[in-house]
C-alpha positions as CSV (number, residue, x, y, z in Angstrom):
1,X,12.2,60.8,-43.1
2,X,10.4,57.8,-41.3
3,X,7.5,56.3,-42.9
4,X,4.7,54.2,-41.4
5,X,3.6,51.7,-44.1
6,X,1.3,50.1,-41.9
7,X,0.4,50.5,-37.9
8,X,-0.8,48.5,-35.2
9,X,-4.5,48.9,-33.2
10,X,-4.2,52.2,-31.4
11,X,-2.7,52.3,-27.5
12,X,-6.9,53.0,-26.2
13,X,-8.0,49.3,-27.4
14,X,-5.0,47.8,-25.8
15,X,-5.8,49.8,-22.7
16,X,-9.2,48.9,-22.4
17,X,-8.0,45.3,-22.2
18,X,-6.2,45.9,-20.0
19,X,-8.6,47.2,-17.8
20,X,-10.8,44.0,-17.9
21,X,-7.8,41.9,-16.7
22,X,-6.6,44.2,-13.8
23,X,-10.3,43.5,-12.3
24,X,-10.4,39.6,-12.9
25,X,-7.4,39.6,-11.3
26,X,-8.0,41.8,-8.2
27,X,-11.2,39.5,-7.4
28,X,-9.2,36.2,-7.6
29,X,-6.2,37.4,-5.4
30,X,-8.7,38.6,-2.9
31,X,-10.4,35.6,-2.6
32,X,-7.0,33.4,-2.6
33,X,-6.5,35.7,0.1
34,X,-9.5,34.7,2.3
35,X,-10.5,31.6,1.5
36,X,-6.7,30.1,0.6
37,X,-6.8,26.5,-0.4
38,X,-10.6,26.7,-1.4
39,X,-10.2,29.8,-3.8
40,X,-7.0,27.8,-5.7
41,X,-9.1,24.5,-6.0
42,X,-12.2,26.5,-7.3
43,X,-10.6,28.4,-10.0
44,X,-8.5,25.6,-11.0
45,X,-11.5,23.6,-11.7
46,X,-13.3,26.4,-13.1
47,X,-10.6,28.1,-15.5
48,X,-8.6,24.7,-16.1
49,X,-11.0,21.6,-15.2
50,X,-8.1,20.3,-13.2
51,X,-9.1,19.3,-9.7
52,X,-6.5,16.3,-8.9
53,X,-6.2,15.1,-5.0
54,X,-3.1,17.0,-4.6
55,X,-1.9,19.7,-7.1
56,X,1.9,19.1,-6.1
57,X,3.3,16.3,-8.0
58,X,4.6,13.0,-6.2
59,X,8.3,12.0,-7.1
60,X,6.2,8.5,-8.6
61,X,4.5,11.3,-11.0
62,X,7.4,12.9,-12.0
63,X,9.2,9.7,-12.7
64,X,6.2,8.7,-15.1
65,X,6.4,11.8,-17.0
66,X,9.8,11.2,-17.6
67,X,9.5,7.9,-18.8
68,X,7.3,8.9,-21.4
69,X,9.9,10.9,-23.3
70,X,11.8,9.3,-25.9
71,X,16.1,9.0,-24.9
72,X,16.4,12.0,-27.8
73,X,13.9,14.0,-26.6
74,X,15.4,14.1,-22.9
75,X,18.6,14.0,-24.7
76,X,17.6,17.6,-26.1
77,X,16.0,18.8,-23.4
78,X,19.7,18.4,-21.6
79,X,21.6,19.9,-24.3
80,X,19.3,23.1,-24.0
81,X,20.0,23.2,-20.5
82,X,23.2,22.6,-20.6
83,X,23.7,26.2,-22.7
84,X,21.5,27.9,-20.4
85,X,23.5,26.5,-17.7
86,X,26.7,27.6,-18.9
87,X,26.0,31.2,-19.6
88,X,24.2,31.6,-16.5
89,X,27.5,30.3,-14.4
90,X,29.7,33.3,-16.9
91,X,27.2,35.7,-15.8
92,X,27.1,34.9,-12.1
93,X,31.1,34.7,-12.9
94,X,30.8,38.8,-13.1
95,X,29.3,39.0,-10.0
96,X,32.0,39.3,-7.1
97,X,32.1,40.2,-3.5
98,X,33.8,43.5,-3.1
99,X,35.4,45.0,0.4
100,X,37.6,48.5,0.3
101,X,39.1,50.6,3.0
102,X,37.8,53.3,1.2
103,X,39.1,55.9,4.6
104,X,42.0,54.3,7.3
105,X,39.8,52.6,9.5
106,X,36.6,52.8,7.2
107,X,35.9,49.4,5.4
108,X,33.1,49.0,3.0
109,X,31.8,46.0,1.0
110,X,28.9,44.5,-0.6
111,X,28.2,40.8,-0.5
112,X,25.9,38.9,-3.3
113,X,23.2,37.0,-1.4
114,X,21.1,34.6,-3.6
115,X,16.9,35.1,-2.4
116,X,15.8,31.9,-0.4
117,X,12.9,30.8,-2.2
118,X,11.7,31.6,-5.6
119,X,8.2,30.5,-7.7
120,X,8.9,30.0,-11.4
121,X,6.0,30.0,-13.4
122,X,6.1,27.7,-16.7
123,X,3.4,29.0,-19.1
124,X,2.0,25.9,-20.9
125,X,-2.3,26.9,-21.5
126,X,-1.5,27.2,-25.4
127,X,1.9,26.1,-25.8
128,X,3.6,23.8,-23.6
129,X,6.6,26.5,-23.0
130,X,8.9,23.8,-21.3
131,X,12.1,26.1,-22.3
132,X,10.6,28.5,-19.6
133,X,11.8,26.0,-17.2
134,X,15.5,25.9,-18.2
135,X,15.1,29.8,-18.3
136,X,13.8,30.3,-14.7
137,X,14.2,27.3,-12.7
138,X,17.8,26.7,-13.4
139,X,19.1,30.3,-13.1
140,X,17.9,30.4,-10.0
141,X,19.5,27.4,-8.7
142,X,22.8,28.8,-10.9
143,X,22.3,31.8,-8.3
144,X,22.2,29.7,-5.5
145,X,18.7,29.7,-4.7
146,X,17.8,27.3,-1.7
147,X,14.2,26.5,-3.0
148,X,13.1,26.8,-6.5
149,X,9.2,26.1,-6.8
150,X,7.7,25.4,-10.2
151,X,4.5,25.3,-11.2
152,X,2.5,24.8,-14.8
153,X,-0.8,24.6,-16.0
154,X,-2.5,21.2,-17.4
155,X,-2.4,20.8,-20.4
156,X,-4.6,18.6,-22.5
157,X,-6.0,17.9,-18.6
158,X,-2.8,16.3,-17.6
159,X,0.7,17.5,-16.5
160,X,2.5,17.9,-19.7
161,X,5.1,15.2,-19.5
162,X,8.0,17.2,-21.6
163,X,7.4,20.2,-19.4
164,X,7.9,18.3,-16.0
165,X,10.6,16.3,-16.9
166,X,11.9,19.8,-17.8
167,X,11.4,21.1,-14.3
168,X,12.5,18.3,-13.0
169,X,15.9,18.3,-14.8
170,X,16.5,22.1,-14.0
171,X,16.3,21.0,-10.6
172,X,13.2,22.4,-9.0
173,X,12.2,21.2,-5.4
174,X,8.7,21.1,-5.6
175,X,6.8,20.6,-8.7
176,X,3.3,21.6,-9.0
177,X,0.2,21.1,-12.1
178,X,-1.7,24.1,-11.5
179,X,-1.8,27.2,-13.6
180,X,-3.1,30.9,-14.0
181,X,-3.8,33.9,-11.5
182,X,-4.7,31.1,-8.5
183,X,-0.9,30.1,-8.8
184,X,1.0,33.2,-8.6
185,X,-1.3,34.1,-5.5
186,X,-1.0,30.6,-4.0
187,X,2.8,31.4,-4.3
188,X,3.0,34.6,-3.1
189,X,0.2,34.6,-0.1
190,X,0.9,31.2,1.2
191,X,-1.6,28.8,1.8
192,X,-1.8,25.1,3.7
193,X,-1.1,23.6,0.0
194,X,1.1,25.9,-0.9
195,X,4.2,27.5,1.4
196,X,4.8,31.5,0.1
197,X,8.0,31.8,-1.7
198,X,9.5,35.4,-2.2
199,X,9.7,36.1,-5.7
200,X,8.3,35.0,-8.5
201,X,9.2,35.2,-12.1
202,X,8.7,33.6,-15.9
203,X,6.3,34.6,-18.2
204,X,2.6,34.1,-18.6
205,X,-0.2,35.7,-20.1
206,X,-2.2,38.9,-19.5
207,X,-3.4,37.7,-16.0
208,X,-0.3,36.3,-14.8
209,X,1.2,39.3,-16.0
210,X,-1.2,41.8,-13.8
211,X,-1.4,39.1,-10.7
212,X,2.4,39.8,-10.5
213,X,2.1,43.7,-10.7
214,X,-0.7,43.5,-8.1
215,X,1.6,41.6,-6.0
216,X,5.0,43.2,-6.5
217,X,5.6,44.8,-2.9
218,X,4.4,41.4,-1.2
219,X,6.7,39.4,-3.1
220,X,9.8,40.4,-5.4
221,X,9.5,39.8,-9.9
222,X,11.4,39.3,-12.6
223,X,9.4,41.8,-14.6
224,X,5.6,42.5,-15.8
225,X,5.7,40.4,-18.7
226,X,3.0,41.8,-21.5
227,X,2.8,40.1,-25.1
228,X,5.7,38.8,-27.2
229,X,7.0,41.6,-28.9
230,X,9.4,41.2,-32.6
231,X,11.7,44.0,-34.0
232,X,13.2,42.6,-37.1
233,X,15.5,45.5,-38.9
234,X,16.4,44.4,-42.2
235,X,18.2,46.6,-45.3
236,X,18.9,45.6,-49.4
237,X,21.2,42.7,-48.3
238,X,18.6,40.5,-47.0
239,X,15.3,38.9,-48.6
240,X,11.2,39.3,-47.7
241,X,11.4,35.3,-47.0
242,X,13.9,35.6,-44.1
243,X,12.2,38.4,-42.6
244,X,8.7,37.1,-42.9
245,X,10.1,34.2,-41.0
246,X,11.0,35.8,-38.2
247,X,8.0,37.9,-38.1
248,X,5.6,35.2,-38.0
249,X,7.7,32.8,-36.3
250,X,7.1,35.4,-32.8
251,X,3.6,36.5,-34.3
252,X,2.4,33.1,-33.3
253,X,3.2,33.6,-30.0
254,X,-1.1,35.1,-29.6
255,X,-3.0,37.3,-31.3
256,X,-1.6,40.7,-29.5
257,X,1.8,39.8,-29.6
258,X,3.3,42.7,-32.1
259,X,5.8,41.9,-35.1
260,X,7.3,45.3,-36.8
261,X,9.1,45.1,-39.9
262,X,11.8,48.5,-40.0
263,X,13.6,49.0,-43.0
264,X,15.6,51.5,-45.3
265,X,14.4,49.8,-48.5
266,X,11.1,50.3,-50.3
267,X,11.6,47.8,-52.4
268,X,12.0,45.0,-49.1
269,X,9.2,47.2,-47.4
270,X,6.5,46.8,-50.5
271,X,7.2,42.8,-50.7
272,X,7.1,42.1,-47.2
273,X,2.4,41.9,-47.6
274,X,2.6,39.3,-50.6
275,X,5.0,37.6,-48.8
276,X,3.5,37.8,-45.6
277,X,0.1,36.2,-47.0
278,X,2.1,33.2,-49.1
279,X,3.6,32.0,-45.5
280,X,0.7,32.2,-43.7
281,X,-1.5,30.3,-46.2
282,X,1.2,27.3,-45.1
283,X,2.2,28.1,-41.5
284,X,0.2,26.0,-39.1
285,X,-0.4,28.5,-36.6
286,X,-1.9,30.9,-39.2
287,X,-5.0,31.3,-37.0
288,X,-3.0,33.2,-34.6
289,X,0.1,34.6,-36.1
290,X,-2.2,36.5,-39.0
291,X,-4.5,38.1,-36.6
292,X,-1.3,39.7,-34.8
293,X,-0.4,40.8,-38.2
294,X,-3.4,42.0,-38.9
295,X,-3.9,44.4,-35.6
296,X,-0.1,44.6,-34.6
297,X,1.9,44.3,-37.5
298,X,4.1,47.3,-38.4
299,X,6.3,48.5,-41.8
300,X,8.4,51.6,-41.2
301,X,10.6,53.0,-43.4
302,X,13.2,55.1,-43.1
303,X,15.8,57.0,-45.1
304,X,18.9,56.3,-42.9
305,X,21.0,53.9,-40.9
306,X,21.0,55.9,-38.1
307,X,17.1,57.0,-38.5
308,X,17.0,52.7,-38.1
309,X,18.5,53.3,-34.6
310,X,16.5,56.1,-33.9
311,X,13.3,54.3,-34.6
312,X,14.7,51.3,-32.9
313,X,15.2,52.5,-29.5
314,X,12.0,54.5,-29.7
315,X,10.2,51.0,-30.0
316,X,12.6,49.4,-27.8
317,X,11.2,46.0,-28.2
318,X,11.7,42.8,-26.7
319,X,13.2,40.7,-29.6
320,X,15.3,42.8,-31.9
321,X,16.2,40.4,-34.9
322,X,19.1,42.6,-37.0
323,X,19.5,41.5,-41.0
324,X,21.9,44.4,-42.3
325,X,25.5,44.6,-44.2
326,X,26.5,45.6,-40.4
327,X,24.8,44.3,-37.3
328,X,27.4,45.4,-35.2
329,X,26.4,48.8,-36.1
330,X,22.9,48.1,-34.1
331,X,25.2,46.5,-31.1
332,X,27.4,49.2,-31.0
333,X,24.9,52.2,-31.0
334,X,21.6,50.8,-30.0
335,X,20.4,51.4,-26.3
336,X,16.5,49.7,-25.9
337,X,16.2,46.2,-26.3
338,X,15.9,43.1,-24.6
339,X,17.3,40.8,-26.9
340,X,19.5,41.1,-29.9
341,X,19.5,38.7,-32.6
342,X,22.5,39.8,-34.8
343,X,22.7,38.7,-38.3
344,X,20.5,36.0,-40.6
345,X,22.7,33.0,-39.1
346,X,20.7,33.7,-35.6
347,X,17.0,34.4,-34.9
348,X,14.5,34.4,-31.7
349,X,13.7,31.3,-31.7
350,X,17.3,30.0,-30.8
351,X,17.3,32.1,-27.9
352,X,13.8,31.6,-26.8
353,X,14.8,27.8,-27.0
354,X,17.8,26.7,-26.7
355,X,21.1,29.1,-27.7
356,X,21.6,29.6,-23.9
357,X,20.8,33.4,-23.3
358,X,17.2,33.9,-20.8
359,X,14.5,34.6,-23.3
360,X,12.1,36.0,-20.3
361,X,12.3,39.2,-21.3
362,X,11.2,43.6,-21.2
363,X,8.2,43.8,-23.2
364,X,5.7,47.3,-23.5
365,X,8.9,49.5,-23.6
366,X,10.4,48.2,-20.1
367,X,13.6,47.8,-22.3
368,X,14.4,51.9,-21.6
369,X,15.2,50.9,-17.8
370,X,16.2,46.8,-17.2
371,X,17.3,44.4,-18.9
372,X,15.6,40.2,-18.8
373,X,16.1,38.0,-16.5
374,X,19.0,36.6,-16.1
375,X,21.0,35.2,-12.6
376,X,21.6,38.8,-11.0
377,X,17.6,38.9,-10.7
378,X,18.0,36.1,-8.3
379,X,20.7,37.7,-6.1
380,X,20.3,40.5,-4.0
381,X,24.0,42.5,-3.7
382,X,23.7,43.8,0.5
383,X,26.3,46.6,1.4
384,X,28.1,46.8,5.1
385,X,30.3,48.8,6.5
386,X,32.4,48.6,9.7
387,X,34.7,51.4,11.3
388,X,38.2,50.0,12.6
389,X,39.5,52.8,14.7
390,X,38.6,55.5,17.3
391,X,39.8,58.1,15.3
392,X,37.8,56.6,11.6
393,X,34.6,57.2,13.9
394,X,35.6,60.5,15.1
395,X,36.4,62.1,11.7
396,X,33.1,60.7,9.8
397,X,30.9,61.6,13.2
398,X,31.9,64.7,13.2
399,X,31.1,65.7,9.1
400,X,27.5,63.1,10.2
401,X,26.5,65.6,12.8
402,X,27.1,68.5,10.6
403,X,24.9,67.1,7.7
404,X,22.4,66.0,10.0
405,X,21.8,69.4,11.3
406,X,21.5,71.0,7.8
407,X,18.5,68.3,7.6
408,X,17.0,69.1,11.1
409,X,17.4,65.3,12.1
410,X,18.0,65.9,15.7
411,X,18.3,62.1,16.5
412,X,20.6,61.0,13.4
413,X,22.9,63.8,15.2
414,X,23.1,62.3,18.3
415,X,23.5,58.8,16.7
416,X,26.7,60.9,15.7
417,X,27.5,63.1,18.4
418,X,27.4,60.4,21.2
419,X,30.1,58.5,18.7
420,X,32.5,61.9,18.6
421,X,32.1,61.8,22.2
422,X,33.0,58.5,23.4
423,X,35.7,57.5,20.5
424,X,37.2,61.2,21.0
425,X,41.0,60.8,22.4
């Protein structure tokens, strides 16, 4: 039997948000829309007090942020994306060109085509999130995009110097300091400033999260993004201080990003609130991390290992953080999740920053149907066919025409026919 020690806000409250942001939204593309340039310069000011001559940074700019880095810091910054380099180039590894003469005379293929221009958006109004860059702006020059576009908010009222010399080191083309809903739709409408790319990705918050829904169709995503989501599954072999840990550690992430605790020991389950309340009265980000506890934390308990799964892939969160006698178990059986994180020698936090696996991630149950980004999302696999003989055409017109009449498609039957016709011997 599944308990619920303790529950999140209800779905309605989170919906209702939601509703406020879809509007905002909606106004501020519309107007991007119209008044292009104008619109993007207004709302930065507005929204970010940024209003700098140009918002796209000049390679002198770049160089300067760089220079302010310490040799260990860019030092790290390398290392990082030197693991997210090298698993991206495995992945894109698996991805081959395939042609088959599936019929005599029939040849089919598919050919993996990388987009040609992709915006990657580097969150950076509460924390400057320069990891997103390795995450985004590297895979996609790992997958062969042409022009890779990066853009982040001011931070302070500056570009943040460690997240452009992370751009910059990924390899992005164009580097821009400007942030929120005015940059995805500078990105994906086009304006003078600003030349339309066609696909977007990276995380963000609420708004950049509904500007890409509302724009999906004009331009391709990653994914809709929603708050950073924890899963940390624990039994009788591990300890309330690990665990808290990794709660908190994502809990910090804003004050609506949810952290559940699921269990099959009471004893772990009925520690987890003292401990809980002796790391936040030392963790630094306290102010946010304990009001995510407080409206989106979750203990479940259950009876079973298997009930653990069960529960598991009916949350099917983001981060899944496994702490059992047998992670593997949870590899081999679970189905919905973004992320795993298997055993206490790993945790979120390596892969969000460094470990080399994407940490843009399915969040608000997306994990039932795709996976994170990762290089695929940057290449598009296009089918062909050709037809090497008379007779291939002949024998696949004929069954065509016959198909196309059970469907009434007079015209796809002559596409057909006129084929059995002129190819016949």
């Amino acid at each position: 039997m599944i308990e619920y020690l303790k529950l999140s806000k209800p779905l309605e409250v989170q919906t209702e948000i939601a509703g406020q942001v879809r509007s905002t939204v909606e106004k501020i593309i519309a107007d991007v829309a119209e008044r292009g340039d104008a619109a993007v310069r207004e709302y930065s000011k507005h929204f970010d007090k940024w209003d700098p001559a140009s918002f796209r940074l000049t390679d002198d700019e770049i160089a300067a942020c760089v220079a302010t880095l310490s040799e260990r810091e860019i030092a790290d910054i390398k290392f990082a994306q030197q693991q997210v380099r090298r698993f991206a180039e495995i992945q894109k590894a698996a991805l081959r060109d395939v042609e088959v003469e599936t019929l005599p005379g029939v040849i089919l293929g598919h050919k993996n085509i990388p987009v040609n221009s992709v915006g990657c958006y580097i969150p950076g109004g509460k924390y400057p999130l320069l990891a997103s860059a390795h995450m985004s702006v590297l895979t996609a020059k790992v997958a062969g995009v042409k022009r890779v576009v990066a853009v982040a908010p001011p931070f302070d009222g500056k570009p943040h110097p460690a997240m452009v010399t992370a751009m910059y080191l990924a390899g992005a083309d164009e580097i821009y300091c400007i942030g929120g809903v005015q940059a995805v739709a500078a990105l994906a409408l086009g304006t003078d400033q600003f030349a339309p790319v066609d696909m977007v990705v990276g995380p963000g918050n609420a708004y950049v999260a509904e500007a890409k829904r509302q724009l999906f169709g004009k331009i391709g995503i990653d994914l809709i993004a929603g708050p950073t989501e924890t899963l940390v599954i624990a039994d009788e072999s591990s300890d309330a201080e690990i665990v808290v840990a990794d709660l908190l550690g994502q809990a910090e992430h804003g004050v609506n990003s949810p952290a559940v605790f699921l269990t099959n020991s009471r004893e772990l389950a009925n520690a987890l609130p003292a401990e809980i309340e002796r790391q936040l009265a030392i963790l630094p980000t306290a102010a946010v991390a304990s009001v995510a506890w407080r409206d989106y934390g979750e203990i479940i308990l259950c009876d079973t290992i298997d009930e653990m799964v069960e529960e598991a892939d009916r949350i099917a969160s983001e981060h899944v953080q496994v702490m059992t006698r047998d992670p593997l178990y949870f590899l081999e059986h679970m189905t919905n999740y973004g992320a795993l994180f298997l055993g206490d020698r790993t945790n979120v936090s390596y892969g969000d920053k460094v470990i080399g696996t994407n940490h843009t991630l399915p969040t608000l149950k997306a994990a039932r149907y795709t996976g994170g980004l990762w290089v695929g999302k940057f290449i598009k696999t296009c089918t062909y066919q050709r037809v090497l003989t008379d007779e291939a055409s002949v024998m696949i017109g004929e069954y065509c025409s016959r198909l196309c009449a059970m469907e009434g498609f007079a015209g796809h039957k002559e596409q057909a026919d006129i084929r059995v016709r002129r190819f016949s011997k």
